[in-house]
Backbone bond lengths (Angstrom), bond angles and torsions (degrees), N, CA, C in turn:
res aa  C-N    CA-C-N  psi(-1)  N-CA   C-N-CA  omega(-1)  CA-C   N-CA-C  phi
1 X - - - 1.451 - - 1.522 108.79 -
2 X 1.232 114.48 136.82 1.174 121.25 -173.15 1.575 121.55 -121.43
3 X 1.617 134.59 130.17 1.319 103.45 -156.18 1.882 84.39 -131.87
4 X 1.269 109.38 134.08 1.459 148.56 165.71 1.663 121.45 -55.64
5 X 1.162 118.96 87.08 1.799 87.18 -172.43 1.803 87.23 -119.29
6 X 1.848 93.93 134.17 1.160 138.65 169.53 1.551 148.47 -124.70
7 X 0.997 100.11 128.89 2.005 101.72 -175.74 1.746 99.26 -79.83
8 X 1.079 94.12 136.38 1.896 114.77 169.39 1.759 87.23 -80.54
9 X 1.071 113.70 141.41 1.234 136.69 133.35 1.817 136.90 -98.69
10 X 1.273 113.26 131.32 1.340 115.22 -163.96 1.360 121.05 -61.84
11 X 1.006 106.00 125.62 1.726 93.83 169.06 1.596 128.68 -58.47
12 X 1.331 100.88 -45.73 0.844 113.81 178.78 1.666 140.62 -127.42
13 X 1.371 90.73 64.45 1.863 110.36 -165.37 1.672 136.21 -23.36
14 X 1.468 84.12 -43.74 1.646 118.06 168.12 1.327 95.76 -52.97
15 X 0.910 132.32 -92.97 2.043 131.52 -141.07 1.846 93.53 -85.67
16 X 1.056 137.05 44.73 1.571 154.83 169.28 1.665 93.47 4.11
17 X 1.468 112.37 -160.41 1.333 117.92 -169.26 1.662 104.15 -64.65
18 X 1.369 111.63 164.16 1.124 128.10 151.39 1.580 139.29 -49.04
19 X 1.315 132.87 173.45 1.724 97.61 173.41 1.023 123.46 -97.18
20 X 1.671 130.76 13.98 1.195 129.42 117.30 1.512 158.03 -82.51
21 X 1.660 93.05 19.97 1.414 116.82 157.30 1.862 106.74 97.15
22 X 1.568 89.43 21.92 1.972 85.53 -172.20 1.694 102.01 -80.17
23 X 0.993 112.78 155.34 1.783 109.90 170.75 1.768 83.62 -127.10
24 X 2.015 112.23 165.39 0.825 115.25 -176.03 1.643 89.99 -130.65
25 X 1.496 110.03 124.21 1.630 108.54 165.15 1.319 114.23 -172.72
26 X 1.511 100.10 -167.92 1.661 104.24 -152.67 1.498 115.95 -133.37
27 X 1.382 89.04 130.93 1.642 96.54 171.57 1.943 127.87 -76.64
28 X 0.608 103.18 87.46 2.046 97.88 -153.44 1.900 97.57 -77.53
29 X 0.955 98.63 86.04 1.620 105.14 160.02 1.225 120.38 79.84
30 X 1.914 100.53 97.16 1.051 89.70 -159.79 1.465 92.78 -128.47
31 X 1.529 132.94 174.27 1.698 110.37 -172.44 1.518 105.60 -128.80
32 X 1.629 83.70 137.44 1.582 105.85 178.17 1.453 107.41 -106.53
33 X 1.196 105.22 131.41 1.338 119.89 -171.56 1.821 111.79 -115.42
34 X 1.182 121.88 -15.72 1.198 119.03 178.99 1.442 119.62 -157.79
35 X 1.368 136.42 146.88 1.462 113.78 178.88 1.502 132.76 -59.89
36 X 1.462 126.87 154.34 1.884 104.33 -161.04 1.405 124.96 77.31
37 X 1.613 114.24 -3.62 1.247 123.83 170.07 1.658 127.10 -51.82
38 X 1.219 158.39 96.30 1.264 149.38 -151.73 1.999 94.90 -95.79
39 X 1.579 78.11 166.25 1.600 108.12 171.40 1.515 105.70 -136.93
40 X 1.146 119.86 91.48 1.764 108.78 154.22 1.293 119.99 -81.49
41 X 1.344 109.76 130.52 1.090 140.23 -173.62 1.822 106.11 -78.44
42 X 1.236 122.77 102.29 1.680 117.10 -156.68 1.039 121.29 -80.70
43 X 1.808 115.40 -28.61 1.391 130.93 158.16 1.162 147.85 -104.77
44 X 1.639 101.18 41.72 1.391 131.53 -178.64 1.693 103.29 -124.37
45 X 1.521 107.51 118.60 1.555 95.91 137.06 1.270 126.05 -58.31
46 X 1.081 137.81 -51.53 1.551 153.85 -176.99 1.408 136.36 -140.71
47 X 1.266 105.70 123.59 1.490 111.67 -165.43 1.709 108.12 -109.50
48 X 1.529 104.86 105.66 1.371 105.57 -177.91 1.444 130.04 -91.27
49 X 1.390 111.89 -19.92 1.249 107.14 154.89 1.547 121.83 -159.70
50 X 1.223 112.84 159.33 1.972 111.37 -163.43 1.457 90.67 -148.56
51 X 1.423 85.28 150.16 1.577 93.93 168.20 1.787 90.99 -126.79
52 X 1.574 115.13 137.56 1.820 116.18 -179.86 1.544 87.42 -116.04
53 X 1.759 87.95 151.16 1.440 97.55 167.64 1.212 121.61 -164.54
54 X 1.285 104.08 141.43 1.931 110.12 -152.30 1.958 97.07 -59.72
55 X 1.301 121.77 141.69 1.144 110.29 -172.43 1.961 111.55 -89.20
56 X 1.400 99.36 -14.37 1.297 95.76 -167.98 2.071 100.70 -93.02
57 X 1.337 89.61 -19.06 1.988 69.07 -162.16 1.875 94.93 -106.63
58 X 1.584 106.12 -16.75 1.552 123.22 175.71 1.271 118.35 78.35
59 X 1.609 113.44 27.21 1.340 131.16 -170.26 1.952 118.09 -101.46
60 X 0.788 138.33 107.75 1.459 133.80 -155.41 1.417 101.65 -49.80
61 X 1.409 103.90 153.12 1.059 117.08 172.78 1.940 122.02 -130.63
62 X 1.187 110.90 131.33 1.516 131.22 -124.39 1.654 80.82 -104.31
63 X 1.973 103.15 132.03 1.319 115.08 -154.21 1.221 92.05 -142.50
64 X 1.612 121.82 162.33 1.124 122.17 146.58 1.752 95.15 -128.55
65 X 1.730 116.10 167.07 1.421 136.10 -173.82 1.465 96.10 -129.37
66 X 1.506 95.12 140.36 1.225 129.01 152.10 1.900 141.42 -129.67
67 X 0.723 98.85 70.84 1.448 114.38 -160.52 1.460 115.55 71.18
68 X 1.483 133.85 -87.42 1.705 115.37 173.26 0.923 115.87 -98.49
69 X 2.023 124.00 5.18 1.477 106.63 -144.93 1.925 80.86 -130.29
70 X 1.403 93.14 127.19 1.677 109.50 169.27 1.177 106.80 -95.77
71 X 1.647 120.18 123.56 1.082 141.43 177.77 1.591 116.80 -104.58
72 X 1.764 122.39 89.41 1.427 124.55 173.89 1.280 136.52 -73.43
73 X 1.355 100.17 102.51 1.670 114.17 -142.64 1.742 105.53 -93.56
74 X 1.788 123.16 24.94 1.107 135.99 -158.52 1.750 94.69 -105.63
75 X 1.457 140.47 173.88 0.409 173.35 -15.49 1.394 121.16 131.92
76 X 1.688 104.09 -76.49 1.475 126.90 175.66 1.477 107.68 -59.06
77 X 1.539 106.96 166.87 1.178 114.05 179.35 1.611 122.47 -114.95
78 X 1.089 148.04 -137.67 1.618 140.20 129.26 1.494 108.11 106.94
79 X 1.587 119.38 -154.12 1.266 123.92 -179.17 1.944 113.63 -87.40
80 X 1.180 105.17 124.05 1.484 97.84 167.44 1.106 111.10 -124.71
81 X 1.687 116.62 159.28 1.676 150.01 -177.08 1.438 106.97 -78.02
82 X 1.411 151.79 134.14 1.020 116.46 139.72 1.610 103.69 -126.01
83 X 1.701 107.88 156.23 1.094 113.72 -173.70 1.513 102.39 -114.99
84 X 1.591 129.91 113.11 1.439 139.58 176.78 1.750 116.49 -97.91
85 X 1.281 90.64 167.84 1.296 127.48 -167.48 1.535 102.67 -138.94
86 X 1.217 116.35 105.59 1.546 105.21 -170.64 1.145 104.42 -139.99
87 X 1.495 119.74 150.26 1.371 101.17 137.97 1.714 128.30 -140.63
């Protein structure tokens, strides 16, 4: 298992957190090399929700969360997307 550590960047910088402090952004390509592979997220206490997605075939890729660290519990290998919810 191999673990990834990455900053989300905002999508959308302008309208800042929420008023409970969520920001929404993205990790753009990041590499999974084996199943169980993690991504911590470096500037998140907590990441509440993501959507991952394989970058080459654009098919989701199936996760579970634990506070910052997304764990890609698929199969496939290659470049993945992830889309956060952080804060």
């Amino acid at each position: 298992m191999t673990n990834v550590n990455a900053a989300a960047v905002d999508i959308h910088p302008q309208a800042g957190a929420d008023s409970q402090g969520r920001r929404l952004g993205l990790i753009d390509s990041v590499a999974k090399a084996a199943q169980n592979d993690t991504v911590t997220v470096t500037n998140a206490s907590s990441v509440q929700v993501v959507s991952a997605i394989d970058d080459t075939t654009g098919a989701f890729e199936t996760h579970t969360v634990s506070t910052n660290v997304v764990t890609m519990t698929s199969t496939t290998t290659g470049a993945k997307t992830l889309i956060v919810l952080y804060k």
